[in-house]
C-alpha positions as CSV (number, residue, x, y, z in Angstrom):
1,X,-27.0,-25.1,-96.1
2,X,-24.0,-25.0,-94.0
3,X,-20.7,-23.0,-95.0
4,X,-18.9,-26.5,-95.3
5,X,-15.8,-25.0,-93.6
6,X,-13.5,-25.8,-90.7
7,X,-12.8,-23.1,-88.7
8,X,-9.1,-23.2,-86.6
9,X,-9.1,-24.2,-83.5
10,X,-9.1,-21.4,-80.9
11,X,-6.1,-20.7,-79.2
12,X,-6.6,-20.1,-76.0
13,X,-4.1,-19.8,-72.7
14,X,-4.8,-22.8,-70.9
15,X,-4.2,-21.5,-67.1
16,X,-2.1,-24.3,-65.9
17,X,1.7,-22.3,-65.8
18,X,-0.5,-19.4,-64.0
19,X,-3.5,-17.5,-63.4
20,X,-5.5,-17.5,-66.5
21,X,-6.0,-14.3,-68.9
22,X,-9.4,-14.0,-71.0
23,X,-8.0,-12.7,-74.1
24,X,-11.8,-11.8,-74.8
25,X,-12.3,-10.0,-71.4
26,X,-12.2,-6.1,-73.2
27,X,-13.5,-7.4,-76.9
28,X,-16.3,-5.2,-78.5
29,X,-19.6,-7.1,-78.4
30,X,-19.4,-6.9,-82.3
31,X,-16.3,-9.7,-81.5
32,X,-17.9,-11.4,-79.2
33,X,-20.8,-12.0,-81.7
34,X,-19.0,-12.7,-84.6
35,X,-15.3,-14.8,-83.6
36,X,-16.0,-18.4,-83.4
37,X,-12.8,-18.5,-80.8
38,X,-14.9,-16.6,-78.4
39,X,-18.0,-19.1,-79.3
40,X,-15.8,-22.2,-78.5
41,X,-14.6,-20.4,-75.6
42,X,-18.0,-19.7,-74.1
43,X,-19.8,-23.0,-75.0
44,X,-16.8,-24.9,-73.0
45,X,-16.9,-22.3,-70.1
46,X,-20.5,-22.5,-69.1
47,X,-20.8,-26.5,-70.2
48,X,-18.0,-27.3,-67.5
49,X,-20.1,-24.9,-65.5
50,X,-23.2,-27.0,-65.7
51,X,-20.6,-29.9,-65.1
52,X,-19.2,-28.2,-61.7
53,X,-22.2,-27.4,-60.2
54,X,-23.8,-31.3,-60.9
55,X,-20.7,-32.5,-59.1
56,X,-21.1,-30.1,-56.2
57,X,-24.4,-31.0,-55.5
58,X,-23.7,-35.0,-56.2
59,X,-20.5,-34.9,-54.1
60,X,-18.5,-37.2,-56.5
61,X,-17.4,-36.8,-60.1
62,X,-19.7,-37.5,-63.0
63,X,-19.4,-39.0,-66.0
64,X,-21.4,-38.4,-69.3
65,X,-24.3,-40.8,-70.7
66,X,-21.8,-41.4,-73.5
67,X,-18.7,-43.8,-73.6
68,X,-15.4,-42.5,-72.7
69,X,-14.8,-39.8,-70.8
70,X,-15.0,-36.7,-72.6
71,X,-17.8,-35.2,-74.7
72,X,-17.4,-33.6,-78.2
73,X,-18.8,-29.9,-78.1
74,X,-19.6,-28.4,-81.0
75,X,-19.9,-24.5,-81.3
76,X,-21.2,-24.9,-85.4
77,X,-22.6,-27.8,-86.6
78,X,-25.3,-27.1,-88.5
79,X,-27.1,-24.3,-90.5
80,X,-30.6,-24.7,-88.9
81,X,-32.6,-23.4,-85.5
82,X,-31.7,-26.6,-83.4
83,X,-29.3,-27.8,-80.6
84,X,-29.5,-31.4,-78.8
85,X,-27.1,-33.9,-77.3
86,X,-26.6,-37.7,-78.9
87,X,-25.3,-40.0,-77.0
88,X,-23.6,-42.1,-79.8
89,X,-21.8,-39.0,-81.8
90,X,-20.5,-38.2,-77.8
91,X,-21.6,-35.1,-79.0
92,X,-23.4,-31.5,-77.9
93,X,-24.5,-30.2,-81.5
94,X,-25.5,-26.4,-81.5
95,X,-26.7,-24.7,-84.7
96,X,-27.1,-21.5,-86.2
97,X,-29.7,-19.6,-87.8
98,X,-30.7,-15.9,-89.6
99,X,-32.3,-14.3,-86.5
100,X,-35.7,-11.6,-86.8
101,X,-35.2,-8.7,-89.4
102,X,-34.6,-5.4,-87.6
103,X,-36.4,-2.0,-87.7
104,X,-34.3,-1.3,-90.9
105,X,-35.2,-4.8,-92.3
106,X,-31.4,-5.9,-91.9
107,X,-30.8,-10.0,-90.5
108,X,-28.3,-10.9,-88.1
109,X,-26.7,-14.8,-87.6
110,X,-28.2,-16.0,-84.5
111,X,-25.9,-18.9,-82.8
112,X,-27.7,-20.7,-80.4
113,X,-23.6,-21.4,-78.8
114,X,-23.9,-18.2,-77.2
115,X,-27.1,-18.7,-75.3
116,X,-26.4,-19.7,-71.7
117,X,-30.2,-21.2,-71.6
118,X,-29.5,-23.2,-74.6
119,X,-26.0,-24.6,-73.4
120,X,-27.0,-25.4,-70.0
121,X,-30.4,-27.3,-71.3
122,X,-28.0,-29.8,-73.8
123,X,-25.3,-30.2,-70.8
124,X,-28.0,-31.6,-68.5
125,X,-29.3,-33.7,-71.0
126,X,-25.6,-35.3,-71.2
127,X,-25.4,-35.6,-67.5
128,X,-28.5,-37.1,-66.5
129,X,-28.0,-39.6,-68.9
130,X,-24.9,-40.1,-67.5
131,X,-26.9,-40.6,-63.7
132,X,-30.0,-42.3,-65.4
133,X,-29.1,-43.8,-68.6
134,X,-32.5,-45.9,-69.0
135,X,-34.5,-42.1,-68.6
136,X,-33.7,-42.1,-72.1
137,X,-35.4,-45.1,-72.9
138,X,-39.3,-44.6,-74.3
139,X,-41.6,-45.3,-71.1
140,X,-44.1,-43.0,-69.4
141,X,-44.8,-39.6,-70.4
142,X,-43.4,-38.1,-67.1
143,X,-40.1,-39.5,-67.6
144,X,-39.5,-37.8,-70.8
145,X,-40.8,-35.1,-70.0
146,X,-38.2,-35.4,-67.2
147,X,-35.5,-34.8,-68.9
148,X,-36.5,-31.8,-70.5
149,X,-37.7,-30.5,-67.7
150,X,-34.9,-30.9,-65.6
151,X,-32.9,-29.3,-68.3
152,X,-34.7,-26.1,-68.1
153,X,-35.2,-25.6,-64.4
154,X,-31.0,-26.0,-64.2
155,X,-30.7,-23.8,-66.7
156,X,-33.0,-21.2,-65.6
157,X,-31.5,-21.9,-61.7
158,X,-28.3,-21.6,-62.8
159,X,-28.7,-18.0,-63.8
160,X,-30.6,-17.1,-60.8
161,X,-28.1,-18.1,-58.5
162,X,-25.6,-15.9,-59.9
163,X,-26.2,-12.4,-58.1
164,X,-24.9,-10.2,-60.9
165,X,-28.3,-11.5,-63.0
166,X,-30.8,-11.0,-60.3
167,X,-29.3,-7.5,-59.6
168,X,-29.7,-6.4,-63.5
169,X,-32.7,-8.1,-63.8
170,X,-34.6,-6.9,-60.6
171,X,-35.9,-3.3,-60.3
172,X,-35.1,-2.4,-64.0
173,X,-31.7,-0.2,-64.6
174,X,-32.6,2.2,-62.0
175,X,-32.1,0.3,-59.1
176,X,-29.9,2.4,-56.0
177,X,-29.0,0.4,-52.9
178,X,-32.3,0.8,-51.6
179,X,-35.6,-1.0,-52.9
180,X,-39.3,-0.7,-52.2
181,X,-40.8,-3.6,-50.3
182,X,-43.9,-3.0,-52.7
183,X,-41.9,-4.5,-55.4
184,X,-40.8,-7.3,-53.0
185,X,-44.3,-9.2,-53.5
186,X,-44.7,-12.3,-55.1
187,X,-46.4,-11.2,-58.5
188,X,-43.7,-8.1,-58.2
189,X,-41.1,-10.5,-58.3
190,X,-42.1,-12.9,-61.0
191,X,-42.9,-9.8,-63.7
192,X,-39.7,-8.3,-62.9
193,X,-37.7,-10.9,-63.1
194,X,-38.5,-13.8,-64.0
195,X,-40.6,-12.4,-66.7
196,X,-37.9,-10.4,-67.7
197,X,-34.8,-13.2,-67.6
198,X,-36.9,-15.3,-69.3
199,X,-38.1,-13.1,-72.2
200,X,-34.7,-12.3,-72.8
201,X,-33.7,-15.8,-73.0
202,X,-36.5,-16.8,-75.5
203,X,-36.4,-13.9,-78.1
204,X,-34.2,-15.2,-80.4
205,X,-33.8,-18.7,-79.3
206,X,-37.5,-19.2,-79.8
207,X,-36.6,-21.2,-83.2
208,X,-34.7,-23.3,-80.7
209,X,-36.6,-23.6,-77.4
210,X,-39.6,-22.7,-78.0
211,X,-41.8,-20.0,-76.2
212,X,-41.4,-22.9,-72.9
213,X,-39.4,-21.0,-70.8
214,X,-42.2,-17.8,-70.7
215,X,-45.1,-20.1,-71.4
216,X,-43.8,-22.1,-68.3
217,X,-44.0,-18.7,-65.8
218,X,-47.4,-17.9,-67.0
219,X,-49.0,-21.0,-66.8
220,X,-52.1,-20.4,-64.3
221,X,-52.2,-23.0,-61.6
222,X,-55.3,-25.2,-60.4
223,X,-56.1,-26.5,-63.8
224,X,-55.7,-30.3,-63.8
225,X,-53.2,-30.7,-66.3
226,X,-51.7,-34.2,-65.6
227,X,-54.6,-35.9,-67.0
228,X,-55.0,-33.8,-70.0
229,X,-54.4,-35.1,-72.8
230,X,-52.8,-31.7,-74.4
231,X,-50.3,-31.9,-71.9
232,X,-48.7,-35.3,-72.4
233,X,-46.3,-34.0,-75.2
234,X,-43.2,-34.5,-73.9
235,X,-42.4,-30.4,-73.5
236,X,-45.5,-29.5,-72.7
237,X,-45.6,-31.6,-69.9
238,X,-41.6,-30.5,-69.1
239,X,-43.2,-27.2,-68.2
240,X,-45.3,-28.4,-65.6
241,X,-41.9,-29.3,-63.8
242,X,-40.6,-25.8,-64.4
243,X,-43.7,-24.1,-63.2
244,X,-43.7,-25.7,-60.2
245,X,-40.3,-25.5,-59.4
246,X,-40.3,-21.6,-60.4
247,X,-43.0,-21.1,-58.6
248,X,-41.6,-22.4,-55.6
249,X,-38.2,-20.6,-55.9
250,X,-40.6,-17.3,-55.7
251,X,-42.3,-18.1,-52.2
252,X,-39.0,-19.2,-50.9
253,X,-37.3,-15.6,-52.2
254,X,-40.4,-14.1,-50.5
255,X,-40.0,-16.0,-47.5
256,X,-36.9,-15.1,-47.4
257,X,-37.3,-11.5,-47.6
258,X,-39.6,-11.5,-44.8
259,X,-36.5,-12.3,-42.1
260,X,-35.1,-9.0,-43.8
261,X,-35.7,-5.7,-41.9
262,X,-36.5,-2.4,-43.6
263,X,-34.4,0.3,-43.4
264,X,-36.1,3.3,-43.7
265,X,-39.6,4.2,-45.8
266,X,-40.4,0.9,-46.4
267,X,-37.2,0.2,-48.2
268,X,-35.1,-3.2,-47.8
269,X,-31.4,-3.4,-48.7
270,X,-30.5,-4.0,-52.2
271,X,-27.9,-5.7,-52.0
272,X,-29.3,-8.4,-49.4
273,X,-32.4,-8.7,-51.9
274,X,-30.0,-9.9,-54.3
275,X,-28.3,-12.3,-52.6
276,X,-31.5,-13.5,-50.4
277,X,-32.9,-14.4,-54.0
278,X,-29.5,-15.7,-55.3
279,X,-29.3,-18.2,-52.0
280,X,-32.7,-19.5,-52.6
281,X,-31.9,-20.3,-56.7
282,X,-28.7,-22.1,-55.3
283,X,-29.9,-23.9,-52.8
284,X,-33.3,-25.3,-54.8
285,X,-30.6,-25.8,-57.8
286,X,-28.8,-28.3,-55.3
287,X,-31.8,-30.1,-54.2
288,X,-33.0,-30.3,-58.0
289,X,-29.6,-32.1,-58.8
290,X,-29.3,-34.5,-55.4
291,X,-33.0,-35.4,-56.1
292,X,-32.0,-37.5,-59.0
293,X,-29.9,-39.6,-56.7
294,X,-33.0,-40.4,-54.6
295,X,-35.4,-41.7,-58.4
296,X,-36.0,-45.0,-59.1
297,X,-34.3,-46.1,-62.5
298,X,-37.0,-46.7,-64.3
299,X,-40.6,-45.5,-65.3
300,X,-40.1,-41.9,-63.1
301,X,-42.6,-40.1,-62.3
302,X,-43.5,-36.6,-61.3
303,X,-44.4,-37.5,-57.9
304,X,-41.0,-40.0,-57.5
305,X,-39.3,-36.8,-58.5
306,X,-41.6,-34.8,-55.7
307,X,-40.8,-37.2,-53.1
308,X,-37.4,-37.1,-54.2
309,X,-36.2,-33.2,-53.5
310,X,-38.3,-33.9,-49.9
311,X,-36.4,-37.0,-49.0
312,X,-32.8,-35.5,-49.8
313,X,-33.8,-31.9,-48.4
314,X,-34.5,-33.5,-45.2
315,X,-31.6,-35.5,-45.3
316,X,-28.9,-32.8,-45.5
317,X,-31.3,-29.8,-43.9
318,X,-33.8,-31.4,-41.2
319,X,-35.0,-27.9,-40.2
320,X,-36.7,-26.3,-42.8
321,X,-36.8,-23.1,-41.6
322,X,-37.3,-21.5,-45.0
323,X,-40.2,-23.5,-45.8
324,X,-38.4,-25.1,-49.1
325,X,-40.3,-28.3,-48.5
326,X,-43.5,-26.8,-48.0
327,X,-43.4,-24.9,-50.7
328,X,-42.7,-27.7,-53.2
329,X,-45.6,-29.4,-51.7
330,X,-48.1,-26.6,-52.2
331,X,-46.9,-25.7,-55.8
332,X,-46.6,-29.0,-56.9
333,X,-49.7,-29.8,-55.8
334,X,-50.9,-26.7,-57.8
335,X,-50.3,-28.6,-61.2
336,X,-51.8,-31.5,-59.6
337,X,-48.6,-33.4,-58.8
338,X,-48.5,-35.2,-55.0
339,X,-45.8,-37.4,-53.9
340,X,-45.5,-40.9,-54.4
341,X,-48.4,-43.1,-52.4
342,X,-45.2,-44.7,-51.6
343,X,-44.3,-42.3,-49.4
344,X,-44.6,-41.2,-45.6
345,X,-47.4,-38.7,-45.0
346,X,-44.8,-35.9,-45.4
347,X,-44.4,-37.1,-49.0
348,X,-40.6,-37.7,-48.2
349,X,-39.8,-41.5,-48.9
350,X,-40.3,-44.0,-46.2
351,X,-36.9,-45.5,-44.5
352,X,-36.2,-49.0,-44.7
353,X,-37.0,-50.9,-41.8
354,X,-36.6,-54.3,-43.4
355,X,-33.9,-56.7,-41.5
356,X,-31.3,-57.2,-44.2
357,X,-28.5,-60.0,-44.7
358,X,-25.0,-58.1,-44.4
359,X,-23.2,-61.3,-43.1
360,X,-22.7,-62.0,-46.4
361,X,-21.3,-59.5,-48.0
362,X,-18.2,-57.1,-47.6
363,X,-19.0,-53.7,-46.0
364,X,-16.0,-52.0,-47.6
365,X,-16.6,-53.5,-51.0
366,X,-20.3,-53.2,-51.6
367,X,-19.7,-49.2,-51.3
368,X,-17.9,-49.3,-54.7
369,X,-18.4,-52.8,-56.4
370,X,-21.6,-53.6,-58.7
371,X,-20.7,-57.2,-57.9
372,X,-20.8,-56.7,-54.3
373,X,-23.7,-54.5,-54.5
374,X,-25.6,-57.6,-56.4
375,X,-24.7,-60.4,-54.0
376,X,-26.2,-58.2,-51.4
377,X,-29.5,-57.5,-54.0
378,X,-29.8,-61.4,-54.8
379,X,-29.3,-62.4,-50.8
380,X,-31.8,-59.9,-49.7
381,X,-34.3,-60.4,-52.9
382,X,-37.2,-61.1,-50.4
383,X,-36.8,-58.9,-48.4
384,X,-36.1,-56.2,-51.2
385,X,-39.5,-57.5,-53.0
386,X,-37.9,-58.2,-55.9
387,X,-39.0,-61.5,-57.0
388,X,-37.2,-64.7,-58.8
389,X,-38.7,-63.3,-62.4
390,X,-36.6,-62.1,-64.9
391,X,-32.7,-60.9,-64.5
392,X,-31.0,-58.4,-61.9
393,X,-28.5,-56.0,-63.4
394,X,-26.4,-53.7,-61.2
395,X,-26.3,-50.5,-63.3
396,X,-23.9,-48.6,-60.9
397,X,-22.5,-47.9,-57.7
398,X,-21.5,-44.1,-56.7
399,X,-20.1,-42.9,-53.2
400,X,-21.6,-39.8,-52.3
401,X,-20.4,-36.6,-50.0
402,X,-23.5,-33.9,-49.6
403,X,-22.6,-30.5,-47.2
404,X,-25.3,-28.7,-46.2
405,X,-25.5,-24.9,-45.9
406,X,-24.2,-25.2,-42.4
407,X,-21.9,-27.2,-43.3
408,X,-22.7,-30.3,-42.0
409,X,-21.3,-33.0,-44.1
410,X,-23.6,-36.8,-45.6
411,X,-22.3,-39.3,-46.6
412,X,-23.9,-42.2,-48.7
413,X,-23.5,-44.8,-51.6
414,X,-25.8,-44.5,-54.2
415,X,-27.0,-48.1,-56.2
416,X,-28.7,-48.5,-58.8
417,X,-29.9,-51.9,-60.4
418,X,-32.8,-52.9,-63.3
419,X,-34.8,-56.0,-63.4
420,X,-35.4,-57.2,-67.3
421,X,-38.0,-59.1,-68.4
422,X,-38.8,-60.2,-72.2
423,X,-42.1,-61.8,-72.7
424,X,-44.6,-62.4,-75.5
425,X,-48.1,-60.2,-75.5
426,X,-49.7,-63.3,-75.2
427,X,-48.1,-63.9,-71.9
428,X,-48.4,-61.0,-70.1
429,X,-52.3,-61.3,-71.2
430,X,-52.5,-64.7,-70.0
431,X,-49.8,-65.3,-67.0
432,X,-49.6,-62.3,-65.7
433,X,-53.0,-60.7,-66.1
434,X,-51.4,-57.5,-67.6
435,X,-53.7,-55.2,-69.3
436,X,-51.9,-55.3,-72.7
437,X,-53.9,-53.1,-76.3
438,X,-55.5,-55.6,-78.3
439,X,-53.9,-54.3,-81.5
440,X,-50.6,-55.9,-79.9
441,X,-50.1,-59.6,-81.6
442,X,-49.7,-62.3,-79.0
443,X,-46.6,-63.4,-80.1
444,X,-44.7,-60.3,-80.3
445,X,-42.0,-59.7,-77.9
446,X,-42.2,-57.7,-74.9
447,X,-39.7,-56.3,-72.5
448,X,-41.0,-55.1,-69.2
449,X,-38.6,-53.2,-66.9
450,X,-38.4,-53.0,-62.8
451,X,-35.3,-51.7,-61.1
452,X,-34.8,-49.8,-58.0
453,X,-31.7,-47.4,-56.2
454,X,-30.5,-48.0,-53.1
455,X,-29.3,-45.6,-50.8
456,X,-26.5,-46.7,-47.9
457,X,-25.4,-44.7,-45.0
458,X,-21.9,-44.5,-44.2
459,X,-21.4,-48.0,-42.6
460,X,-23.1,-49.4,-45.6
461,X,-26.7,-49.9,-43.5
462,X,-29.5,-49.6,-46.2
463,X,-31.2,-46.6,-45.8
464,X,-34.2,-46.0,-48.5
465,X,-34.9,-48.6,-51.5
466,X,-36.7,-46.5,-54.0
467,X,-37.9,-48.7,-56.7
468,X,-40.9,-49.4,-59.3
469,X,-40.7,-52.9,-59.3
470,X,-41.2,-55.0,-61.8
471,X,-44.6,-57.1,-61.2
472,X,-44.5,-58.1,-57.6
473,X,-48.6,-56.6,-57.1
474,X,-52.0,-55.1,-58.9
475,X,-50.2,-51.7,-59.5
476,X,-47.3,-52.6,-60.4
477,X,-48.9,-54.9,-63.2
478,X,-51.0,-51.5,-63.8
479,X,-47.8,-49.5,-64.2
480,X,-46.5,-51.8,-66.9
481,X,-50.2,-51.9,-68.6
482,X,-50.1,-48.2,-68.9
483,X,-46.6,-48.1,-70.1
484,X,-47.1,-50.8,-73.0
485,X,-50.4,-48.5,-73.9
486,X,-48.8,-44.8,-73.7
487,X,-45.7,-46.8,-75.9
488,X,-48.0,-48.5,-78.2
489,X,-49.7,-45.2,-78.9
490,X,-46.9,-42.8,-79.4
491,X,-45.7,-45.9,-81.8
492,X,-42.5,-46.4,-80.1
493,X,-43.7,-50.7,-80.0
494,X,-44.6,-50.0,-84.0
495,X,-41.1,-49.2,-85.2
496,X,-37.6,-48.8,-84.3
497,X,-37.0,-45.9,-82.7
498,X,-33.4,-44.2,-83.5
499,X,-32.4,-42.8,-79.9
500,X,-29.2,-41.2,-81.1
501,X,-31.4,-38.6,-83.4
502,X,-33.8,-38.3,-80.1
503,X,-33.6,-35.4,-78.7
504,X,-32.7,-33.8,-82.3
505,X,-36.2,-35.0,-83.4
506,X,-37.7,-33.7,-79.8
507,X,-35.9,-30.2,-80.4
508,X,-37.1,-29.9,-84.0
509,X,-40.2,-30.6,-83.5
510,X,-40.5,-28.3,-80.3
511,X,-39.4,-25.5,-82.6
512,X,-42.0,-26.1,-85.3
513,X,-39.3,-27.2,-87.6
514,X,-39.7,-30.3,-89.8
515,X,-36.7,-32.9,-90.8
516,X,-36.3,-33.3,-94.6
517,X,-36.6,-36.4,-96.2
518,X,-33.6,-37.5,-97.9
């Protein structure tokens, strides 16, 4: 039960007639814990965090996945261990919960508001259906897993790229300026820190994440997970995403390290430790957020993603020289995850080396203007491979500016259209030789999705089409067979699925907690 009361608003300085005063900065952690002002405060600080950083990395503002332009946020809204965006409240619900008894048997209220982790997780989920609002939509198990994974690797990133957290998390409370290069190792690394961060993270908001964000650092790799069955849960397979990923932020902060002298007896800098480690979370972070602008729209993939963070990496940072590429190759790999067999051999995407029409459409125009952007798709439809079958929609059009650590400066347009298609079972079996289940009725409708992003360089010359079209060959017809399958089995083809109670149902049942009836 919930306490059915409205708290009042908090009253807080706004900051805009001068430098801003946190009228929480000297409060007793027993205030902290227990004044909802503080709770609104700190679930609207690090939200617009999350928000800052994705608009950093993107080089343009973003909007929310929900209509409107600002997002309801709310610190209290329900008496029970979950917290989850919905796009059609416009809302981020967190709850609240009794937390483990004590030594003395005593039980605490555990908000799930206060949890960086927790907040950061929900405000990605906002945001990258705000980039990718079909992601949402029920297709392959990689793409929901997608958005969960995402979610944790910014949220655990996010930390890591503050120095103040790696400095209290590495070398325990007795660190000095100096630090042993033994504890500099890779395995030395992850067990003091990332072990650490993350236990920290999951103790109490277990009955709201889960045991993922450990479970994720200990998974052992070689094991061929993507095929497993066990692993196509939606969260499970999430963590493969944040393995990899946390795995690689480790070699880089190693190979990183390495360019840093010792001083004396074996001992590096402290300081330079910390912010070696803190460069390497901030700079993967970036290429985790500009990777999205370089995924098809529809039925992502692990590998899209893969080839995704290499193509924009070597966009804004041709020389690698701290192996960041690399070592998303070798620890993706490690979970069995290779780029896209679209890709170049350096798993990167391939540049397009098409001849396109631009006669034909205005160059100022098309950088900003679905319209424009669709004349341009439907004049250069053979050569984009699209095909005459079912309709185009131009989903959105987003200038782009990306500045790399040296502060060279990329500019591009991001656009992104979807191909629909509605067809009966007995169509696709018949017409289109689409491997459809049996248990599927011939005359039940169908819709099949293609779509692709395009990426334009600043004179509006088409750089990369990234797209999973709809049925232009054998595999795409074997991507949409697989699809209709995976749906028909998780029964999302059965019965309506409610997407506003999605990832409330997702969270719940990552939690072990079950919905009542009623």
């Amino acid at each position: 039960m919930t306490a059915n009361a409205l708290y009042q608003p908090a009253d807080l300085p706004s900051g805009l007639a001068g430098e801003y005063h946190d009228p929480f900065e000297n409060a007793p952690d027993e205030t902290l814990l227990s004044d909802p002002r503080f709770h609104a405060q700190n679930v609207y600080a690090i939200a617009m965090r999350i928000l800052a950083r994705f608009e950093f990395a993107l080089g343009r503002r973003v909007q929310w996945g929900c209509e409107g332009h600002q997002l309801n946020v709310l610190p209290h809204a329900f008496a029970e261990p979950n917290a989850f965006y919905s796009r059609d409240d416009r809302s981020l619900f967190f709850g609240y919960f009794e937390g483990f008894p004590d030594k003395n048997g005593d039980t605490h209220a555990v908000f799930s508001c206060l949890s960086h982790d927790v907040i950061a997780h929900e405000t990605t989920h906002a945001i990258l259906d705000g980039l990718r609002s079909r992601y949402l939509e029920p297709s392959s198990p990689d793409q929901g897993a997608f958005h969960e994974g995402l979610a944790d690797v910014v949220a655990l990133l996010s930390v890591f790229a503050l120095p103040d957290v790696v400095g209290a998390a590495l070398d325990g409370a007795s660190g000095g300026p100096l630090i042993n290069q033994e504890l500099l190792a890779k395995d030395k690394l992850a067990n003091s820190v990332l072990f650490r961060l993350a236990d920290e993270m999951g103790q109490e908001m277990s009955g709201v994440r889960g045991s993922a964000l450990r479970h994720s650092i200990m998974l052992p790799p070689g094991k061929d997970y993507m095929d497993d069955p066990e692993w196509r849960e939606v969260h499970k397979r999430g963590e493969l995403l944040v393995a990899a990923m946390l795995r690689s932020f480790l070699d880089i902060w190693v190979n990183r390290l390495s360019r840093v002298g010792t001083i004396v007896d074996g001992k590096k800098d402290r300081s330079l430790v910390i912010e070696e480690g803190a460069r390497a979370a901030d700079h993967l972070l970036t290429m985790a957020i500009r990777a999205v602008d370089y995924c098809p729209p529809v039925d992502l993939s692990f590998s899209d993603y893969l080839s995704a963070l290499l193509t924009v990496d070597r966009e804004v940072v041709p020389d690698d020289r701290y192996g960041y590429r690399d070592a998303l190759l070798s620890n993706f790999a490690a979970f069995g995850i290779s780029p896209s067999k679209r890709a170049d051999v350096d798993g990167s995407w391939l540049r397009c080396d098409e001849e396109m029409i631009y006669s034909r459409t205005h160059f100022d125009s098309m950088l900003r203007d679905n319209e424009e952007v669709f004349r341009f798709v439907w004049e250069n439809r053979k050569a984009l491979e699209i095909g005459d079958i079912g309709y185009i929609e131009v989903q959105s059009v987003r200038p782009s500016m990306r500045i790399a650590p040296d502060g060279f400066v990329l500019r591009e347009t991001i656009a992104e259209y979807v191909q629909v298609l509605t067809v009966t079972a007995g169509e696709l079996r018949q017409d289109f030789k689409v491997d459809v289940p049996e248990e599927i009725e011939f005359w039940r409708s169908l819709r099949l999705l293609g779509g692709g992003t395009l990426v334009f360089d600043e004179y509006g010359q088409l750089k990369y089409q990234i797209a999973n079209h709809l049925m232009n060959d054998r595999s795409d017809k074997k991507r949409q067979g697989e699809r209709l399958t995976y749906l028909w089995k998780q029964g999302f083809l059965d019965r309506k699925k409610d997407r506003a109670g999605y990832f409330s149902a997702l969270h719940l049942a990552r939690s072990g907690v079950q919905e009542k009836a009623g």
